[in-house]
C-alpha positions, 0 to 999 in steps of 0.5 A: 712827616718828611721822609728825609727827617729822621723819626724816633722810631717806636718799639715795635718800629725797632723790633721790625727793622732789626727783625728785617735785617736778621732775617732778609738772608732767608726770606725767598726772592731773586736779586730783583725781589730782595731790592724791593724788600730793602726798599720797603723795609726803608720806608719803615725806617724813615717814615715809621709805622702809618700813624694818625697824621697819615690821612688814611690812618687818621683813625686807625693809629697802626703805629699807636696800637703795635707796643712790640712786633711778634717775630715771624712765625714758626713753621707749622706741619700739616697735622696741627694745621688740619686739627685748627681747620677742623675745629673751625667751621667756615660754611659748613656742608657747602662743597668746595675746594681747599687751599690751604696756608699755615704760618705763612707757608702753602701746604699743597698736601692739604690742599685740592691741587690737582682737582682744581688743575681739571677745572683750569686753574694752576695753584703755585707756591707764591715762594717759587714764584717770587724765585722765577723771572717774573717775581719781582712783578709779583710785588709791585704795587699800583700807584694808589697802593704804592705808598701805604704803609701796610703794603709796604710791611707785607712787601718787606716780610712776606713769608709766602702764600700761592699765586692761583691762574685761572685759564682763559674761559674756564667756569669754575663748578664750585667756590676755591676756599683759601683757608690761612691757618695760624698755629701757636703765636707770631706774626704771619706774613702772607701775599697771593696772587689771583689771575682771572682770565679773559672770559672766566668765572671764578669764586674765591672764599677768603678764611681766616682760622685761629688765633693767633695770639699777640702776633700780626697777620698781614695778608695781601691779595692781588688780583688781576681780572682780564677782560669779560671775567668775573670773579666773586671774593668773600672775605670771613675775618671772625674769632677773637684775636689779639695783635694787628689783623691786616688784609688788603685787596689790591685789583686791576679790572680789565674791560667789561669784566666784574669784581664782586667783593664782601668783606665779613669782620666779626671779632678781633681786637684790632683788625683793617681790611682796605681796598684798591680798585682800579679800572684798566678796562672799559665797560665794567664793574666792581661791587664791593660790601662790608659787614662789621661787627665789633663789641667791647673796646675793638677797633674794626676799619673797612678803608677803600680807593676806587680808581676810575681811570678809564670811561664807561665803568660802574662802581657801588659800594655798601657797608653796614656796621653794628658796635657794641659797648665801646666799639669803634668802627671806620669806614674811609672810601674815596672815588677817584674819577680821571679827568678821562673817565666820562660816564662813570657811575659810582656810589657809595653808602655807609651806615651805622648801628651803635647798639651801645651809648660809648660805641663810636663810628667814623664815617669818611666818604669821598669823592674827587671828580675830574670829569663832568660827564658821571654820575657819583654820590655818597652817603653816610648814616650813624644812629641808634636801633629804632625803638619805635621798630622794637616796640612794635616788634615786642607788642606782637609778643616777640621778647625783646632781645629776640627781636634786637636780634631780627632788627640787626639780622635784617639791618645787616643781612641788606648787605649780605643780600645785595652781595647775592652769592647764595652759596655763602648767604645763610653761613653769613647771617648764622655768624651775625645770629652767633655774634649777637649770642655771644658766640 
């Protein structure tokens, strides 16, 4: 669709733009940070919601899901807070800091603020960012993210969140857990902002607590890994939830530096998490994973670009799903090497289990290669459980939905493994045991 043709909006598209103009007086941001919001909030004016004729939402209709748009939601105190997180359990006894957001607000009295100050990493309130001299930059988007519709929604709205700085060379002792809690109902809006310093070792837990009924989540984290870093993100979107559950990681990966990521996803009735990678550096890596699980008529999408722009870097890429009943699963990854970029390796696999005969799943990897110097493949598998696995697995006496069990465990355990971050390993697989529980 031409963004110079008027569109007939939606009405979930009218109900964000007159939410938009209502509420723009009161959302943070300088003069610089407003202009950025008004461009973005035009693009949904003229081109709508991202529906199937984008190419990336091809089967993920945003713009055919969304009947209404929850109003932003209300501000949440500490005490209802405190009472969601605890009664969610994340990862158990494993020892960590906390940072902690609330309707789309940072509540520093919750969280580890000082302690992680000791460590070198400084946590600011993403609001007070986006007041400063520099928040406008806190916004901008790379030019493979620069148009996506989802970034655009979160750019408009964005109700708050933290930017976190790690300092040059710091080893961090323990994983940060940024825990984004929804109390009651109505959209959250959220972006956060991670800067990993030359040479410093960094863990990120990503967690999603509550339900936050029929109202959006749109939550953007931004990171910026300079050279020789490292940092490791795992992703935890479980529970059942209604309304659009949508989270993107945009980075930027300096030389020889990793990005380590695992996406989690198990249980909301609609949820996409997408990726954009680029390299700015040489000599470095991203490792980016995926587990989906998905029953009844949900829909989960696990969409991401690698933009290799720079030579001599590595990426892989590895998602597993499962789907049940009339599930439907996506899984759209493209590798994107510049003309430059000569001995890049990428690799990317995708595959797919449907326990259930209506479950459906869209496989769409790419490659698009302007060098002749790499090494680039991709794979895509969709299939059914073995039975000749089942049936040895039930004649050594182990009843059959117990080794259903074992079968999934181990198909998406692979994954879970190859991400190799033990402090998270076994809370992960217990999730995958709950799930095919019931739990």
């Amino acid at each position: 669709m031409n963004a110079t043709t008027p569109i007939k909006h939606t009405q979930a598209e009218g109900e964000l733009i007159a939410r938009f103009d209502s509420a723009k007086a009161g959302l943070a941001g300088s003069v610089a940070v407003t202009a950025l919001r008004e461009a973005a909030a035009g693009q949904i004016k003229t081109k709508g919601l991202p529906h199937r004729r984008v190419e990336e939402y091809k089967y993920t209709d945003l713009r055919a899901y969304m009947k209404s748009a929850a109003p932003l939601a209300a501000a949440a105190t500490a005490a209802e807070a405190k009472a969601v997180i605890d009664g969610f359990d994340s990862y158990g006894d494993l020892d960590r800091y906390k940072l902690v957001i609330a309707n789309g607000s940072f509540l520093a009295e919750l969280s580890d603020v000082d302690a992680l100050a000791g460590e070198g990493v400084t946590v600011t309130d993403f609001n007070d960012a986006l007041a400063g001299d520099n928040g406008a930059a806190l916004l901008a988007s790379p030019k493979t993210a620069g148009e996506d519709g989802t970034i655009a929604l979160n750019t408009a709205f964005v109700q708050g969140g933290v930017v976190i700085a790690v300092k040059e060379g710091a080893e961090v002792s323990k994983p940060v857990e940024l825990i984004q809690v929804a109390v009651g109902e109505g959209a959250q809006v959220v972006r956060n902002r991670i800067t990993v310093a030359k040479g410093a070792t960094f863990k990120l837990l990503e967690t999603f607590a509550g339900d936050t009924g029929a109202g959006e989540t749109n939550t953007v984290f931004d990171y910026d890994v300079a050279d020789e870093a490292k940092i490791a993100v795992t992703r935890l979107v479980v529970g059942k939830a209604l309304g659009a559950k949508l989270f993107t990681t945009i980075a930027r990966i300096g030389g020889e530096a990793e990005f380590k990521a695992l996406g989690f996803i198990a249980g909301p009735s609609f949820v996409r998490n997408q990726q954009f990678v680029n390299f700015v550096g040489e000599n470095s890596e991203a490792k980016l994973y995926g587990v989906t699980m998905a029953r009844g008529k949900d829909l989960a999408d696990q969409t991401l670009i690698v933009d290799h722009a720079v030579p001599h870097c590595n990426s892989r890429e590895f998602f597993k799903t499962v789907l049940d009943d009339q599930a439907r699963g996506v899984y759209q990854g493209r590798i994107n090497v510049a003309p430059h970029a000569q001995k890049t390796d990428g690799e990317m696999m995708t595959q797919a289990l449907l326990l259930g005969e209506d479950a459906e799943m869209a496989n769409k990897p790419e490659l698009e290669i302007f060098a002749d110097d790499v090494l680039c493949a991709h794979g895509a598998t969709s299939g059914q459980m073995d039975e000749d696995l089942l049936f040895y697995l039930r004649a050594r006496g182990i009843p059959e939905a117990e080794a259903r069990t074992l079968l999934v465990l181990a198909f998406l355990s692979e994954a879970i493994e190859e991400f190799d971050e033990e402090d998270v390993t076994e809370g992960l697989e217990q999730r995958v045991r709950d799930w095919l529980a019931g739990e």
